[in-house]
Structures are given as C-alpha cells and as structure tokens.
Backbone as ProteinMPNN parsed JSONL, in Angstrom:
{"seq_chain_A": "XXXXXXXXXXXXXXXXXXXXXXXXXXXXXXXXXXXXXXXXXXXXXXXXXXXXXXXXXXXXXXXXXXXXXXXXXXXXXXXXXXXXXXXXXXXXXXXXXXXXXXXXXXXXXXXXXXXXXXXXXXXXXXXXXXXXXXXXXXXXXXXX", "coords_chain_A": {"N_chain_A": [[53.285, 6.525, 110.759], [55.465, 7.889, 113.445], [58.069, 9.887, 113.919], [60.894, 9.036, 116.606], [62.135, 11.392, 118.489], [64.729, 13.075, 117.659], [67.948, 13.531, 119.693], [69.526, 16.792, 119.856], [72.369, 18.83, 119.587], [74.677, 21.457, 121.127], [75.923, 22.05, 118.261], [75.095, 20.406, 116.576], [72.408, 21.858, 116.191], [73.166, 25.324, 115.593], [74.85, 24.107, 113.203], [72.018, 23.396, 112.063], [70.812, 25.731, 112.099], [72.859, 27.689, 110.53], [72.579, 26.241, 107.949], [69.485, 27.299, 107.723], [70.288, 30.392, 107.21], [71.359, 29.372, 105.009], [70.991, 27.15, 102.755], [72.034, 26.667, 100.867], [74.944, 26.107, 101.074], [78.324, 25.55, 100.486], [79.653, 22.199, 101.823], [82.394, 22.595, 102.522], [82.368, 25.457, 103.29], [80.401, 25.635, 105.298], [81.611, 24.308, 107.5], [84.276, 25.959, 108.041], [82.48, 27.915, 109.12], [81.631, 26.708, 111.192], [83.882, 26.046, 112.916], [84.385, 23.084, 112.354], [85.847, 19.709, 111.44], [84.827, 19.5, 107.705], [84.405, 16.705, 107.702], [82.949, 16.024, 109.442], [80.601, 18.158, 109.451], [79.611, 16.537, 107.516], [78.87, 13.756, 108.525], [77.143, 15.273, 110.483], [74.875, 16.032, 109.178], [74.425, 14.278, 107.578], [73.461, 12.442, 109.482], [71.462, 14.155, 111.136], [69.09, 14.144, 108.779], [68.999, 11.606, 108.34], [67.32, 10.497, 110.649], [65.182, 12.511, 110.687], [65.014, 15.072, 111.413], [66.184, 16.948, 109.859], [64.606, 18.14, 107.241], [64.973, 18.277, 104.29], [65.777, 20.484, 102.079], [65.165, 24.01, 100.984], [64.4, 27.163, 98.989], [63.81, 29.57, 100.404], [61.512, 32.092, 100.679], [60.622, 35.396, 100.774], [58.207, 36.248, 102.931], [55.912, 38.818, 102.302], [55.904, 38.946, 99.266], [54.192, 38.463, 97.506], [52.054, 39.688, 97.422], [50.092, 38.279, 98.521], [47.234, 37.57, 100.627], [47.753, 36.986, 103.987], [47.257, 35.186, 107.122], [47.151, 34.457, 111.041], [45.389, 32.237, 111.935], [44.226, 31.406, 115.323], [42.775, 28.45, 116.858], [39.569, 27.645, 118.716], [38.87, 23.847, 119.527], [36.356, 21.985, 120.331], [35.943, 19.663, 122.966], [36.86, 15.728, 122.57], [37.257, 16.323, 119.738], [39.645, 17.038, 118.503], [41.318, 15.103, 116.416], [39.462, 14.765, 114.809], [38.997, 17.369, 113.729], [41.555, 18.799, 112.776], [41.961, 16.462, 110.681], [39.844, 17.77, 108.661], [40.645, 20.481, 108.49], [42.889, 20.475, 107.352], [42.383, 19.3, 104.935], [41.992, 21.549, 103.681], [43.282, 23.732, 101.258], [44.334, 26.262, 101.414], [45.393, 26.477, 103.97], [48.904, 26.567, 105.216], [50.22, 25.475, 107.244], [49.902, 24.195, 110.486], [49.335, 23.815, 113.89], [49.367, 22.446, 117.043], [49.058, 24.122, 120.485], [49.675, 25.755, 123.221], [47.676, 26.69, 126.034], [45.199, 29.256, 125.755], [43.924, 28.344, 123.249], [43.619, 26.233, 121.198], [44.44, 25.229, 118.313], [46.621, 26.606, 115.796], [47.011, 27.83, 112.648], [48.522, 28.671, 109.541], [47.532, 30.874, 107.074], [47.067, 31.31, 104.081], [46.111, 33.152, 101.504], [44.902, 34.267, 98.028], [42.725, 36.819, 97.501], [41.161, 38.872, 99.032], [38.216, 37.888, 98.953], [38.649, 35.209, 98.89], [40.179, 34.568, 100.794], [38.399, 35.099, 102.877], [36.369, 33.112, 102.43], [37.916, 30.881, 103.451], [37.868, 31.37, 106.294], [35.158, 31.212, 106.647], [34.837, 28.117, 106.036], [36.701, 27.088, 107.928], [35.507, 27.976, 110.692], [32.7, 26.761, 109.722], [33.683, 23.857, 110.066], [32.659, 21.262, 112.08], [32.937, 20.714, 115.395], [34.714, 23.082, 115.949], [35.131, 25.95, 118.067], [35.787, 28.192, 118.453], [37.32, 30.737, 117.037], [40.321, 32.983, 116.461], [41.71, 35.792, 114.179], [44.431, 36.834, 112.985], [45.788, 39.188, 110.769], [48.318, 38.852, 109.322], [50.23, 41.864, 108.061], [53.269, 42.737, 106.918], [56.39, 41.419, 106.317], [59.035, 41.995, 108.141]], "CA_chain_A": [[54.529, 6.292, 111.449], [55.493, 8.882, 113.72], [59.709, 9.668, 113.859], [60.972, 9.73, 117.849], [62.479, 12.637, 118.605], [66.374, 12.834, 117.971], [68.418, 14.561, 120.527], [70.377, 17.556, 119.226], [73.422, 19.132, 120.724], [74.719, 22.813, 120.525], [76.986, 22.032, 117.334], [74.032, 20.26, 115.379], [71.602, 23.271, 116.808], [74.367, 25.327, 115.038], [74.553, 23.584, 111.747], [70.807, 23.994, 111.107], [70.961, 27.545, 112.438], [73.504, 28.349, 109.267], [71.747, 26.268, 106.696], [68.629, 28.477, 107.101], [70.742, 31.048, 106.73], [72.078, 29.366, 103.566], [70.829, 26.165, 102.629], [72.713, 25.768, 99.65], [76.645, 26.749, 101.771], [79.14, 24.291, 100.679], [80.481, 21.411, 103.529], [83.688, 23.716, 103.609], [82.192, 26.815, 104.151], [80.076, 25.256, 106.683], [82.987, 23.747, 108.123], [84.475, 27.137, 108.208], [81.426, 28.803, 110.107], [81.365, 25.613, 112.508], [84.839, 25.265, 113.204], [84.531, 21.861, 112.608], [86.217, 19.671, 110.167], [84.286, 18.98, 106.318], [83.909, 15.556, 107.552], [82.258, 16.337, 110.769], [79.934, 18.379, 109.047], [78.711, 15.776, 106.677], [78.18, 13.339, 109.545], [76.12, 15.564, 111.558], [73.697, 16.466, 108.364], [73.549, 12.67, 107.117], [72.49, 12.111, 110.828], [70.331, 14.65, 111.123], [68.634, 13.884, 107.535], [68.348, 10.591, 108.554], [66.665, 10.676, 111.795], [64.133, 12.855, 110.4], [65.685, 16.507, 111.996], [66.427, 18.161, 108.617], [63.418, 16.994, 106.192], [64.964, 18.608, 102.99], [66.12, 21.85, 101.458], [64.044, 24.671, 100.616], [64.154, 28.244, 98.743], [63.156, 30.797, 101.368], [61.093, 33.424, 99.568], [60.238, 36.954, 101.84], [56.678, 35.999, 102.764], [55.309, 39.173, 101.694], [56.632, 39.154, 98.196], [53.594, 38.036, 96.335], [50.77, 40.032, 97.535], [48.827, 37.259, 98.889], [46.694, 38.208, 102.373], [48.199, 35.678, 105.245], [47.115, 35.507, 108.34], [47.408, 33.442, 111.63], [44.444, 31.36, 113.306], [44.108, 30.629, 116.551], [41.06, 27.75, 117.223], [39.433, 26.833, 119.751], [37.869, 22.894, 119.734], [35.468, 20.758, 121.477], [36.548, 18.319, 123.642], [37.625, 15.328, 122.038], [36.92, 16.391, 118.475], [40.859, 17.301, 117.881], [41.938, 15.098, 115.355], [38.496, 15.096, 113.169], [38.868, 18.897, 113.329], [42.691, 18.875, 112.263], [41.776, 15.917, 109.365], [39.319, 18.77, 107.993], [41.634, 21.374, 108.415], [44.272, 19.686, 106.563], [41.784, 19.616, 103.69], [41.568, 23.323, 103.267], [44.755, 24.216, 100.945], [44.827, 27.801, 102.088], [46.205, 26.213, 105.444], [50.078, 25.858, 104.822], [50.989, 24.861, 108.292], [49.104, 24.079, 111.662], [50.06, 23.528, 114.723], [48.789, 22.524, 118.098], [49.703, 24.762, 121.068], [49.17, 25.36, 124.577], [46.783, 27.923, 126.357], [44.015, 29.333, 125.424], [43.711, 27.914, 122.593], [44.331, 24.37, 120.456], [45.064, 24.954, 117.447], [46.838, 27.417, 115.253], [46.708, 27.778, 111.616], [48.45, 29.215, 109.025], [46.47, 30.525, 106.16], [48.007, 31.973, 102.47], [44.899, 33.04, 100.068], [45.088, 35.238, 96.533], [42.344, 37.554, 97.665], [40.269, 39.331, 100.407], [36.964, 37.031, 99.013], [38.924, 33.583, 99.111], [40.295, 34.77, 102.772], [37.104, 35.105, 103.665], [35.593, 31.747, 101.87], [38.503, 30.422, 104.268], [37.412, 32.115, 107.683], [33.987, 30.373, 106.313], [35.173, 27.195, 106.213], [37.295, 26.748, 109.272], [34.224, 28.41, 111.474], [31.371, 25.726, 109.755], [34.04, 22.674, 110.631], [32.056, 20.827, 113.462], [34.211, 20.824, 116.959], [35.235, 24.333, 116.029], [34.225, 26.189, 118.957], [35.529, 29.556, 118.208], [38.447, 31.1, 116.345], [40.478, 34.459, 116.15], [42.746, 35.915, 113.29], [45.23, 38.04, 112.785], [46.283, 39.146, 109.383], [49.963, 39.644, 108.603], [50.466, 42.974, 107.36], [54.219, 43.238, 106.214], [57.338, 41.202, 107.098], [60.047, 43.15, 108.899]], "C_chain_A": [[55.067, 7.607, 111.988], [57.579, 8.403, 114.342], [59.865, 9.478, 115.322], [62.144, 11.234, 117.21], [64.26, 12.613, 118.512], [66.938, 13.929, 118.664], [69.767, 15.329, 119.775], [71.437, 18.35, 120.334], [73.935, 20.704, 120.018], [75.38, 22.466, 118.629], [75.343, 21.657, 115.886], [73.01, 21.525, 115.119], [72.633, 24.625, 115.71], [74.278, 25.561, 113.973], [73.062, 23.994, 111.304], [70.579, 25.341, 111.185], [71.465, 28.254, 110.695], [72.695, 27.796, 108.402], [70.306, 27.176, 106.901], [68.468, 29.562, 107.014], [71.188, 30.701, 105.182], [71.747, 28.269, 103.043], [71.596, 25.984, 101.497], [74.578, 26.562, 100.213], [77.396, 25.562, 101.525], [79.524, 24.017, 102.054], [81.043, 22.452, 103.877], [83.35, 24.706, 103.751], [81.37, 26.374, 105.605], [80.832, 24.831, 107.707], [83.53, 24.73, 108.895], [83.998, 27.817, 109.724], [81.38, 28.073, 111.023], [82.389, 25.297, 113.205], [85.418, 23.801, 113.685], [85.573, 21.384, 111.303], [84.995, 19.341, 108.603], [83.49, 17.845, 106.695], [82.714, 15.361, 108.775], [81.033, 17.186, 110.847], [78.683, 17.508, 108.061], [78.664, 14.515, 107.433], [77.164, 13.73, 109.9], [75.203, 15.635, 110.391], [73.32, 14.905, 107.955], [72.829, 12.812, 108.387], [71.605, 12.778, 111.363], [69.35, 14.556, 109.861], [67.954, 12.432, 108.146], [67.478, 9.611, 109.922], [65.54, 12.177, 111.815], [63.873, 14.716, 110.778], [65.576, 17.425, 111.036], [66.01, 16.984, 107.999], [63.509, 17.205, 104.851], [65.623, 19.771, 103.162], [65.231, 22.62, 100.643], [64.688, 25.835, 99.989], [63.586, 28.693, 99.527], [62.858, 31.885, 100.636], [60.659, 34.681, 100.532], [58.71, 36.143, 101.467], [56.154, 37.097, 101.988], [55.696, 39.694, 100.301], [55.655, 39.136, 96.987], [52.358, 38.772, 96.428], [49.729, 39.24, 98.169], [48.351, 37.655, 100.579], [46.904, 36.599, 102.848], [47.915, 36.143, 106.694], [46.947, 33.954, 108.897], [46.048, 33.113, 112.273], [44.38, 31.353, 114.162], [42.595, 29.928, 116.577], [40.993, 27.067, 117.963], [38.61, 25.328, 119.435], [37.547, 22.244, 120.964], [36.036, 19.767, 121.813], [37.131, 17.209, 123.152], [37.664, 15.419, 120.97], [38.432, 16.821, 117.986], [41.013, 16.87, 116.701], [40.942, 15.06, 114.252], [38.849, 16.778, 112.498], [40.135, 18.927, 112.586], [42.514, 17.803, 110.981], [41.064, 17.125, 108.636], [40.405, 19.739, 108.128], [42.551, 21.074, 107.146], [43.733, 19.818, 104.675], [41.25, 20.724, 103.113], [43.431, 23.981, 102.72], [45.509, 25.373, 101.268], [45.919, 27.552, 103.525], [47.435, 25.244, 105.056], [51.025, 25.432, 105.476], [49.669, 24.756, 109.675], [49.551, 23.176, 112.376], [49.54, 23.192, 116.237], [49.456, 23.476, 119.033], [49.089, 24.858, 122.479], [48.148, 26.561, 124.653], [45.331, 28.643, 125.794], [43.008, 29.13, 124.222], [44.274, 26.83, 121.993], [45.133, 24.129, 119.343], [45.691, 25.792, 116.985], [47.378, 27.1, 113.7], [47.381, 28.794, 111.175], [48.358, 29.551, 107.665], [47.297, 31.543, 104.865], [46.962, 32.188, 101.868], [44.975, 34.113, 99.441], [44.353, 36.258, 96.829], [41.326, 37.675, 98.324], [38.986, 38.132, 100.255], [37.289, 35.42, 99.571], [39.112, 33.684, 100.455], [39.216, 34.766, 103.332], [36.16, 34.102, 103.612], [36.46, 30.816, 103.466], [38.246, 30.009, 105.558], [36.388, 30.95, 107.862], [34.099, 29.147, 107.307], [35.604, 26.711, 107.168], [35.919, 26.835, 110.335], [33.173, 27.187, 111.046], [32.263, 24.49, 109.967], [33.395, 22.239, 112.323], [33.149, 20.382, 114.754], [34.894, 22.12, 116.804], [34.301, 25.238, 117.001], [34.081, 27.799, 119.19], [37.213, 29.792, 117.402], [38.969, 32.795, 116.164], [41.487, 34.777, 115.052], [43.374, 36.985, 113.165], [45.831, 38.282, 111.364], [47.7, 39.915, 109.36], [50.186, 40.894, 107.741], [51.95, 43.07, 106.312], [55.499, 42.154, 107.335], [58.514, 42.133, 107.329], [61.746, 42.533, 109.362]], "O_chain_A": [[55.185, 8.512, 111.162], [58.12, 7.404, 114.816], [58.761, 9.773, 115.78], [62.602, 11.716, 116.174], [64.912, 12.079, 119.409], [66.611, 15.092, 118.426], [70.733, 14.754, 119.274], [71.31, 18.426, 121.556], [73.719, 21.081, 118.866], [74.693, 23.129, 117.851], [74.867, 22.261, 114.925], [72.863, 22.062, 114.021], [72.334, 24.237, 114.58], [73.871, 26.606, 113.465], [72.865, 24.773, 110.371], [70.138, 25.992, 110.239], [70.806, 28.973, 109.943], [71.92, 28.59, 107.869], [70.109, 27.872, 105.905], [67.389, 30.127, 106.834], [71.339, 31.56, 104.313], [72.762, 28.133, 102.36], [71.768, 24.798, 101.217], [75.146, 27.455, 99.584], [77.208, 24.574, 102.235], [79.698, 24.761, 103.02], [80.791, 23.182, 104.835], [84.076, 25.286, 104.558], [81.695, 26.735, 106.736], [80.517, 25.115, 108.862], [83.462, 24.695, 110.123], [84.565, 28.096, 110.78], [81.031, 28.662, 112.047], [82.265, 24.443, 114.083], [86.194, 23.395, 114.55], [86.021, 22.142, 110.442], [84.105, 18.623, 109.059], [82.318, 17.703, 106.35], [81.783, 14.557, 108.781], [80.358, 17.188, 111.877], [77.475, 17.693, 107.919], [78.16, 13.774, 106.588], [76.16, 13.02, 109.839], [74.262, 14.958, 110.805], [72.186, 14.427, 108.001], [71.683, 13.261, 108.402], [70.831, 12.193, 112.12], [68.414, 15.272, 110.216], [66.761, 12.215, 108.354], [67.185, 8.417, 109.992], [65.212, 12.748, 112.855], [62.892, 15.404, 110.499], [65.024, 18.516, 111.18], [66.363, 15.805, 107.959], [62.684, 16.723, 104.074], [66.038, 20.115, 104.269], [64.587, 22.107, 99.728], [65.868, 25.804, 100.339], [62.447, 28.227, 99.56], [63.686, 32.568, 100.034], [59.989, 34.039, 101.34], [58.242, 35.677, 100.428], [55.808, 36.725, 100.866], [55.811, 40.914, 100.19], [55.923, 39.545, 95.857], [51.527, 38.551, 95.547], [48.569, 39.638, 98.282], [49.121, 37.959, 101.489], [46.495, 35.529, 102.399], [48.259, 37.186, 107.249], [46.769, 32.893, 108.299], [45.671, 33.842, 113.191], [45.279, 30.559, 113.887], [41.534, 30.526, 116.396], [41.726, 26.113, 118.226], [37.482, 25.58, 119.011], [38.087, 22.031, 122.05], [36.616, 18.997, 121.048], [38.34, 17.441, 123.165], [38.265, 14.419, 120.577], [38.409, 16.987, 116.767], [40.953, 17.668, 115.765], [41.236, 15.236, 113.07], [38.923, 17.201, 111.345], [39.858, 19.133, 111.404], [43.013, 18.325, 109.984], [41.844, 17.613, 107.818], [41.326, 19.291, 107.445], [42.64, 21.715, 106.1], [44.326, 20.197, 103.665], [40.335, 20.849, 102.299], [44.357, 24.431, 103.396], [46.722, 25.553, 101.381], [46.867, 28.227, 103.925], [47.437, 24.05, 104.756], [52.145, 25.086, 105.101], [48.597, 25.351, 109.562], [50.027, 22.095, 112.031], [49.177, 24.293, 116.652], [50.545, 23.842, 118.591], [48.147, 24.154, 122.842], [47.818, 27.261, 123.696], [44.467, 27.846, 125.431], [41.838, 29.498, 124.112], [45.424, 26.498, 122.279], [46.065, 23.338, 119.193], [45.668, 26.56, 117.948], [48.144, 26.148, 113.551], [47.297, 29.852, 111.799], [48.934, 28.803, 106.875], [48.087, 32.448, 105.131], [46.575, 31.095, 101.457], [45.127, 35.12, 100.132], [45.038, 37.238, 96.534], [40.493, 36.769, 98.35], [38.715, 37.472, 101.258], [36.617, 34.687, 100.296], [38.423, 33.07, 101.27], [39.162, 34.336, 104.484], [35.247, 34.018, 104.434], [35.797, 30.262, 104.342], [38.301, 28.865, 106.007], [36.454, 30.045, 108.694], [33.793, 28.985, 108.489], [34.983, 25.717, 107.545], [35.379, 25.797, 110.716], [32.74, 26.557, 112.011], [31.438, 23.593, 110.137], [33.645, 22.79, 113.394], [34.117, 19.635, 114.61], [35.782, 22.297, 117.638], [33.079, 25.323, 116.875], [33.182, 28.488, 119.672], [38.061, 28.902, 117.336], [38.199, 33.689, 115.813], [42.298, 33.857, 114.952], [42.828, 38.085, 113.243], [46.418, 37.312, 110.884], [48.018, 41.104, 109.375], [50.325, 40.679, 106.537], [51.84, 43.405, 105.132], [55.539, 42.106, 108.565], [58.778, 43.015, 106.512], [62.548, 43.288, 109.911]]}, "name": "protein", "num_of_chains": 1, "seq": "XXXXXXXXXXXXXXXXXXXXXXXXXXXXXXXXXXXXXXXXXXXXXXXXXXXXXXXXXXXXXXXXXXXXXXXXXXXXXXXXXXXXXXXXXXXXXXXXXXXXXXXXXXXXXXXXXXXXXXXXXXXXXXXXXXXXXXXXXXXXXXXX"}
C-alpha cells in the first residue's frame, strides 16, 4: 500500500523543520516558535501523523559517534532489473536507507558497517547482485 502524497504548506514545512530540531518540544513551546496557537499545533501534527508525513519520533545521534565506516553508494542497474535489484538490496542490513535518484545513476545507498572487512564483504555483495551494472562509493569521513 503505497500513502499519496499529502500537500504541505509553509506553517506545516515549519513545524517539522522545529521538531527535527527537537522532537521531544512541548505543543506550547512549539506554539511559541510557530506563532500559532497550542491547538493549531496539535492539528497540524495529528494531520500530518496521520497522512503518513511525520512517520514517528526518533533520537538523532551525531552519525559519527560510534566509529562505524559509512559510506554512500551510487548504482548503476540494468534496464528493467530495478525492483529485483532494490528487493536484494533491501536484504543487505548494512544498507540503512536507499533511494532512487535521477542522473547518472539509479540508485543510491546508504551503508553503516563495524569494520573495514565487513565494508568490504558489503561492496562484495552489492557488486555480485545481478542487474548491478556498476557502482561508486564514497566513504564519509567526519560529520561537520
């Protein structure tokens, strides 16, 4: 089941702006920062919650906090082999987001693994998936 798309307006745009600045900001401070009222705040978040906009609340941790080598994908596939290649994908836990995109490439991937050998079991893996036609990576050094 795929959500449609709900249309957002500066104010909601806004609202999610501050929560991932703060996801846990009481209504009234949000209120506050939105110069809206309390109640007008907890409208727009039910309605964005429930139209599929804002999918939860998270802890934001500094990516590089843990030591782990991350880096980004880019891959190219074969013609119509998209969504077999993205089902495999999907089944590689190292990959903790992926994304289609335009231009010179299809897919983009991004990959989290404990150490230089598993990153490289990774690389593996993606590269022997069939419809993978080529792939480049960049490894995240340090967030800033």
């Amino acid at each position: 089941m795929q959500i449609a798309m709900h249309p957002t307006d500066d104010l909601d745009r806004r609202l999610i702006s501050a929560l991932r600045t703060d996801g846990r900001a009481p209504m009234s401070k949000l209120a506050a920062m939105l110069k809206v009222s309390r109640a007008t705040v907890e409208n727009r978040l039910s309605r964005l919650i429930e139209h599929g906009v804002v999918m939860g609340f998270t802890v934001r941790v500094r990516d590089d906090h843990d030591g782990r080598v991350r880096a980004i994908m880019s891959i190219e596939v074969a013609g119509k082999t998209t969504t077999a290649v993205i089902r495999s994908l999907r089944g590689i836990p190292e990959i903790h987001a992926l994304h289609t995109t335009n231009g010179a490439w299809d897919l983009v991937a991004e990959i989290s693994a404990d150490t230089l050998p598993e990153f490289d079991r990774v690389l593996r893996d993606v590269r022997n998936i069939e419809g993978v036609l080529n792939s480049e990576t960049s490894l995240l050094l340090s967030s800033v």
